[in-house]
FILO-598064 format. One record per residue (C-alpha): x, y, z; residue in three letters. Coordinates in nm, 2 decimals. Each point is the difference from the previous one (the first is absolute). Example, Ala and Ser with C-alpha at 12.3 -4.5 7.8 and 13.67 -1.06 7.14 Angstrom:
<sites>
+--------+--------+--------+------+
|      x |      y |      z | resn |
+--------+--------+--------+------+
|   1.23 |  -0.45 |   0.78 |  ala |
|   0.14 |   0.34 |  -0.07 |  ser |
+--------+--------+--------+------+
</sites>
This chain:
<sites>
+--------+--------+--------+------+
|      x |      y |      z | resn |
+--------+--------+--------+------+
|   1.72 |   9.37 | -12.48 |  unk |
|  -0.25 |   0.02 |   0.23 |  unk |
|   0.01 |  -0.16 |   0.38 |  unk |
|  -0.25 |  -0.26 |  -0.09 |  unk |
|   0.24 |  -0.12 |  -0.27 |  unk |
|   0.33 |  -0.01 |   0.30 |  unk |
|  -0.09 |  -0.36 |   0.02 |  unk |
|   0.15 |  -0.31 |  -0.12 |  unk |
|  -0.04 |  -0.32 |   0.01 |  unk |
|   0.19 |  -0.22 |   0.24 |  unk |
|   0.04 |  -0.37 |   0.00 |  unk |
|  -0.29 |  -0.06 |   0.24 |  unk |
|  -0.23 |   0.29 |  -0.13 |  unk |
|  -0.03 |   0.36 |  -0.04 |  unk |
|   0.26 |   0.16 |   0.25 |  unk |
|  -0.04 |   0.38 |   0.07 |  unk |
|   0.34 |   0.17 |  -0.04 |  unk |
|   0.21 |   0.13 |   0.26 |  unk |
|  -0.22 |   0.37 |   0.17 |  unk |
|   0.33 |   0.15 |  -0.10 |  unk |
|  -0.03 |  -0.10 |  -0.38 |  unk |
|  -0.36 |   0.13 |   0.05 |  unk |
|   0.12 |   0.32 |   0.15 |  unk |
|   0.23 |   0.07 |  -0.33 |  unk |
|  -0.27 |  -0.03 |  -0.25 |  unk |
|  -0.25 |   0.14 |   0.19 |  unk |
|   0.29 |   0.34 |   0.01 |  unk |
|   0.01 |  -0.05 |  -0.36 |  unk |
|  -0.31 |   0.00 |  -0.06 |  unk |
|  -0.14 |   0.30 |   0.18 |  unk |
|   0.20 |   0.24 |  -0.23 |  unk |
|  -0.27 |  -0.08 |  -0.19 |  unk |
|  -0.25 |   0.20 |   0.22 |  unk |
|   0.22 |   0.29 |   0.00 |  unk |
|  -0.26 |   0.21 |  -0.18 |  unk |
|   0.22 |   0.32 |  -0.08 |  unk |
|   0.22 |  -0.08 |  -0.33 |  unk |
|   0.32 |   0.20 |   0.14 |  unk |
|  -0.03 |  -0.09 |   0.33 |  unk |
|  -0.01 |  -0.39 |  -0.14 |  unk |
|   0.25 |   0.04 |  -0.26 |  unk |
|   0.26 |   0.15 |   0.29 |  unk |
|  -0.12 |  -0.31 |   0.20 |  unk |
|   0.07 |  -0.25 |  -0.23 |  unk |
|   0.37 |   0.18 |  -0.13 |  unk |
|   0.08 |   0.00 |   0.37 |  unk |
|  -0.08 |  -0.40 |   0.06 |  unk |
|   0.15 |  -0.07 |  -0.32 |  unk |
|   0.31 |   0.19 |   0.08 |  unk |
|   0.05 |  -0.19 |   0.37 |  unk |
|  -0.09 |  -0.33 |  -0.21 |  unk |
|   0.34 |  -0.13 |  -0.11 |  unk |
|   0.16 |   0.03 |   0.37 |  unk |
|  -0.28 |  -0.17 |   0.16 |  unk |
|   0.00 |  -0.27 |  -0.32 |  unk |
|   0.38 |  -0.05 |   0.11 |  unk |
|  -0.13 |  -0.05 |   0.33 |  unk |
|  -0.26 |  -0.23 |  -0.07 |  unk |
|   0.26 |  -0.21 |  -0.22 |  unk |
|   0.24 |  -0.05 |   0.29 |  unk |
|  -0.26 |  -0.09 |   0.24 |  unk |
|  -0.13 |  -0.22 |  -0.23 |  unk |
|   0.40 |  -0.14 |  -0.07 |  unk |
|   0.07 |  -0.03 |   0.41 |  unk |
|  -0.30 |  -0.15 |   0.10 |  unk |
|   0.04 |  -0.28 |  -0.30 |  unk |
|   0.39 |  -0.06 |   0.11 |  unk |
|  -0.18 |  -0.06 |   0.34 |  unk |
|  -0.28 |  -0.27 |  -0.11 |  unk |
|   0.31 |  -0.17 |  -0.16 |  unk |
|   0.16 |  -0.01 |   0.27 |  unk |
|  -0.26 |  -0.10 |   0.20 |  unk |
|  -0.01 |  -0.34 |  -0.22 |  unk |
|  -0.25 |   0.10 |  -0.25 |  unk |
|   0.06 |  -0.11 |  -0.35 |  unk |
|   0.04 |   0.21 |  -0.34 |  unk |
|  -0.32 |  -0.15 |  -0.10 |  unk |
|  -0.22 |   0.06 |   0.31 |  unk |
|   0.11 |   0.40 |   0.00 |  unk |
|  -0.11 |   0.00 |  -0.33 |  unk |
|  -0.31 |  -0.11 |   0.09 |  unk |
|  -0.03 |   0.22 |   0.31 |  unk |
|   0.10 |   0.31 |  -0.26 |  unk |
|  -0.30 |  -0.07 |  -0.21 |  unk |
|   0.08 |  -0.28 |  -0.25 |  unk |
|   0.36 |   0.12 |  -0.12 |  unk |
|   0.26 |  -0.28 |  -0.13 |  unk |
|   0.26 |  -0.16 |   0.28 |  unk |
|   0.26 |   0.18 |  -0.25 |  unk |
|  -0.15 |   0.35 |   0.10 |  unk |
|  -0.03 |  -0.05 |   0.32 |  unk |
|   0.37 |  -0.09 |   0.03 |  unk |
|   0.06 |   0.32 |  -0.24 |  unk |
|  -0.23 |   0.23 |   0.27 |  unk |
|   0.24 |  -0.18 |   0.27 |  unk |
|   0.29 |   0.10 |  -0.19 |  unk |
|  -0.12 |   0.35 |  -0.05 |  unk |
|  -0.03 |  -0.03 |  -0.37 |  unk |
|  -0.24 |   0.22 |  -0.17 |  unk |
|  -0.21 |  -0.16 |  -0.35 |  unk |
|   0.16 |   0.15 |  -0.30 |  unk |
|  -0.08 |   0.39 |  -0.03 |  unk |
|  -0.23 |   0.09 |  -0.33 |  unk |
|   0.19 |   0.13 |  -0.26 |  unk |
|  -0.01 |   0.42 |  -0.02 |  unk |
|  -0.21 |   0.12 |  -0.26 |  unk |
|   0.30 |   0.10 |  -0.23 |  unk |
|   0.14 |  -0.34 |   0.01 |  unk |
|  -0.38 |  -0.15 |  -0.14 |  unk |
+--------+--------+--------+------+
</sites>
């Protein structure tokens, strides 16, 4: 994904994400510019290796600052919105800290 492409479209036009989202992607992306193959696989096994703790992370953020726009007075249906088009069901279900249904393991296919 490139940076140009960390857009989306908000209800009064194009909105540029948040620098922070920006800042991920652009992280991402620059493993690509790692020109040594070793040195970028290592890279990559390293980042992918932190990833589920910061994913965790991310998810309870995510989950605490959700809880708070409820209870701010903001409806299911207006986080949805503000969490990119999701249903007023997920929204309550991010609240909730309910994950979407895990894909099934290869073996179980």
């Amino acid at each position: 994904m490139s940076v140009a492409l960390a857009q989306q479209e908000g209800s009064a036009g194009v909105a540029e994400e948040p620098e922070e989202v920006t800042r991920l992607v652009e992280a991402i992306e620059a493993f690509e510019d790692i020109e040594d193959d070793e040195a970028c696989a290592v890279a990559v096994s390293r980042a992918l290796n932190a990833w589920p703790d910061q994913h965790s992370k991310l998810r309870e953020l995510r989950q605490r600052r959700v809880r708070a726009l409820k209870d701010g007075g903001k409806t299911w249906e207006e986080i949805g919105r503000l969490l990119g088009g999701i249903s007023a069901a997920r929204a309550q279900q991010i609240g909730a800290g309910m994950r979407g249904k895990k894909r099934p393991k290869k073996d179980e296919q």
